[in-house]
C-alpha positions in Angstrom: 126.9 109.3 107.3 124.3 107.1 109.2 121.6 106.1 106.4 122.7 104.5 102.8 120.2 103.7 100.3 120.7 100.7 98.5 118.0 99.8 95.6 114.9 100.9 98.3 117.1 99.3 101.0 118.7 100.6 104.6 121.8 100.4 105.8 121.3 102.5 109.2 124.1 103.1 112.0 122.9 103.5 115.7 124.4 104.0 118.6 123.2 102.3 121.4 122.5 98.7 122.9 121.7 95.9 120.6 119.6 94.5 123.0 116.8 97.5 122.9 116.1 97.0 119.0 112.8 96.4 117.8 113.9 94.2 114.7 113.3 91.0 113.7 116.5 89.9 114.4 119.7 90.6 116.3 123.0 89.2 115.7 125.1 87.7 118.7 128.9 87.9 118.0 129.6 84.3 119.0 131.8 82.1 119.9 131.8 78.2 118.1 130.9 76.7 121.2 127.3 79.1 121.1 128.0 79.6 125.1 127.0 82.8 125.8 129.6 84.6 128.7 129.9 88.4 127.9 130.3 91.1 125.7 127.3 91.1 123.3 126.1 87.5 124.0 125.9 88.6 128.1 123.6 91.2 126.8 121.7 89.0 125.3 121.7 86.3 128.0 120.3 88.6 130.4 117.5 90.9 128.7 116.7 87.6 126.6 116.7 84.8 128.8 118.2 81.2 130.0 116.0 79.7 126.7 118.2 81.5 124.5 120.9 79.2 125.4 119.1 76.6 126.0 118.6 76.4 122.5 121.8 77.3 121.7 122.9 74.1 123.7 120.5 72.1 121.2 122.7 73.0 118.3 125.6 72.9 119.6 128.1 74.2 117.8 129.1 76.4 114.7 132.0 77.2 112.9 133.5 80.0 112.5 132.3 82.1 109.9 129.0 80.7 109.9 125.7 81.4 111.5 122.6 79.4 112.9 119.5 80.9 114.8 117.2 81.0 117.7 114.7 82.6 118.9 114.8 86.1 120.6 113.8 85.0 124.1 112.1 87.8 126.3 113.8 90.4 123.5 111.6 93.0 121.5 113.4 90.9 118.4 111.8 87.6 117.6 115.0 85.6 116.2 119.1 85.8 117.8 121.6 85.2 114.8 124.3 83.9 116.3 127.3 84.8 113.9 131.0 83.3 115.0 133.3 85.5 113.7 137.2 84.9 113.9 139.7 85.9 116.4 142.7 88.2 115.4 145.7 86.2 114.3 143.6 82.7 113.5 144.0 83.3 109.6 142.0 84.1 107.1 140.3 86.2 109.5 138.6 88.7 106.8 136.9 85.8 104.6 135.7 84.4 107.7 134.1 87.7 108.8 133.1 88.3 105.3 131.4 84.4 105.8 129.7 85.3 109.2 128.0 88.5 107.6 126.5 86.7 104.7 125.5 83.9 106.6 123.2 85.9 108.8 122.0 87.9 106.0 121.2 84.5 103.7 119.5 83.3 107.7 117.5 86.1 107.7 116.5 86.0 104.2 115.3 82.1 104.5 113.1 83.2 108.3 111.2 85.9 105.1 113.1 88.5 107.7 113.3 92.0 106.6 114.7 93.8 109.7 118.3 92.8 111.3 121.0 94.2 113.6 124.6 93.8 113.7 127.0 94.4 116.4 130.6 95.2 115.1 131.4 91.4 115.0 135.1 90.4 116.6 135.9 93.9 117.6 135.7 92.7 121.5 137.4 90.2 122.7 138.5 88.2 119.5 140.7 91.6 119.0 139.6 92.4 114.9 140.4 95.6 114.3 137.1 98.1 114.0 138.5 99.7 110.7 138.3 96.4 108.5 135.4 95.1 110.4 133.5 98.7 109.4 135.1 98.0 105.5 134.3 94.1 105.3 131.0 93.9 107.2 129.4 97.1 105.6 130.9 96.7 101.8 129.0 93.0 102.4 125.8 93.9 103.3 126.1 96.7 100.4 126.2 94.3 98.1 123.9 91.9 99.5 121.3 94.6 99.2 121.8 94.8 95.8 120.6 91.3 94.8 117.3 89.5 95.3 116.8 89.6 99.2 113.5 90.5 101.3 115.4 92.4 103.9 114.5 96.1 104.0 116.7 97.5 106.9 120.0 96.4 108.2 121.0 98.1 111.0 124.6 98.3 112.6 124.4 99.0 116.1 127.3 100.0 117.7 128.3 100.4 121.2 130.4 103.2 121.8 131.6 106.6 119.8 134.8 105.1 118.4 133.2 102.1 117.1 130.0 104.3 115.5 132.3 106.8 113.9 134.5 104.2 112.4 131.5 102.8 111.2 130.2 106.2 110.1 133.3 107.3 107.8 133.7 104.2 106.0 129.6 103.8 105.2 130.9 107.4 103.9 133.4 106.1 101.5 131.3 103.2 100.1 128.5 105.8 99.5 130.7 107.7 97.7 132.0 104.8 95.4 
């Protein structure tokens, strides 16, 4: 499944790079420090510019499980979430996903946002297993959608085939709930 309704809501699956949307916001997987290196936030850095972390460097910091925002740079989106999800083997690691999610959703709701894209947050190099990320970040959004929220699409873009198939079969299984 790549499309799930929810109440006149999307929840859409691409495959692809993060960094070609045209949303109104794209979510960096980020670290608490908000320096961008690679992975995700190197796309970013590159297609969207040094101001990106330039402002980044004005904030500061964030904790993990949290989210703050800037804007998109040279992007095609106007505003970078950057979420900091947690590392495999820190603790807690699925509340703190499950914190990073709703935190960019809540961001996006307060910037009167109603398109954002996700990578598969902590699936790089913090290590999180793709199968709970796919269960935790998608069953979250799900149920955001179903309250009061502005957002019209959410859209999980995911790099490779693995990833997007993982992705795809357990958007199947909440579907089917």
């Amino acid at each position: 499944m790549e499309v799930l309704e929810v109440d006149g809501r999307k929840v859409r699956l691409v495959k692809g790079d993060i960094t070609d949307l045209e949303v109104d916001a794209i979510v960096n997987a980020a670290n608490s420090s908000l320096k961008m290196g690679g992975g995700v936030a190197g796309a970013i850095l590159r297609k969207g510019g040094r101001q990106i972390q330039e402002e980044c460097d004005r904030i500061g910091y964030c904790p993990v499980g949290s989210a703050v925002i800037t804007s998109g740079g040279r992007l095609k989106a106007r505003y970078v979430i950057h979420a900091v999800g947690p590392r495999y083997g820190e603790g807690n690691e699925d509340e703190k996903l499950r914190g990073a999610t709703l935190s960019s959703l809540k961001l996006a709701d307060e910037k009167g946002l109603s398109t954002i894209a996700f990578p598969a947050i902590s699936t790089g190099i913090f290590g999180f297993p793709k199968d709970r990320c796919a269960e935790i970040m998608l069953s979250e959004t799900v149920k955001y959608l179903k309250g009061k929220t502005g957002i019209k699409e959410v859209i999980f873009c995911l790099y490779d085939d693995e990833t997007f198939n993982i992705f795809a079969g357990t958007l199947e299984r909440i579907a089917s709930r």
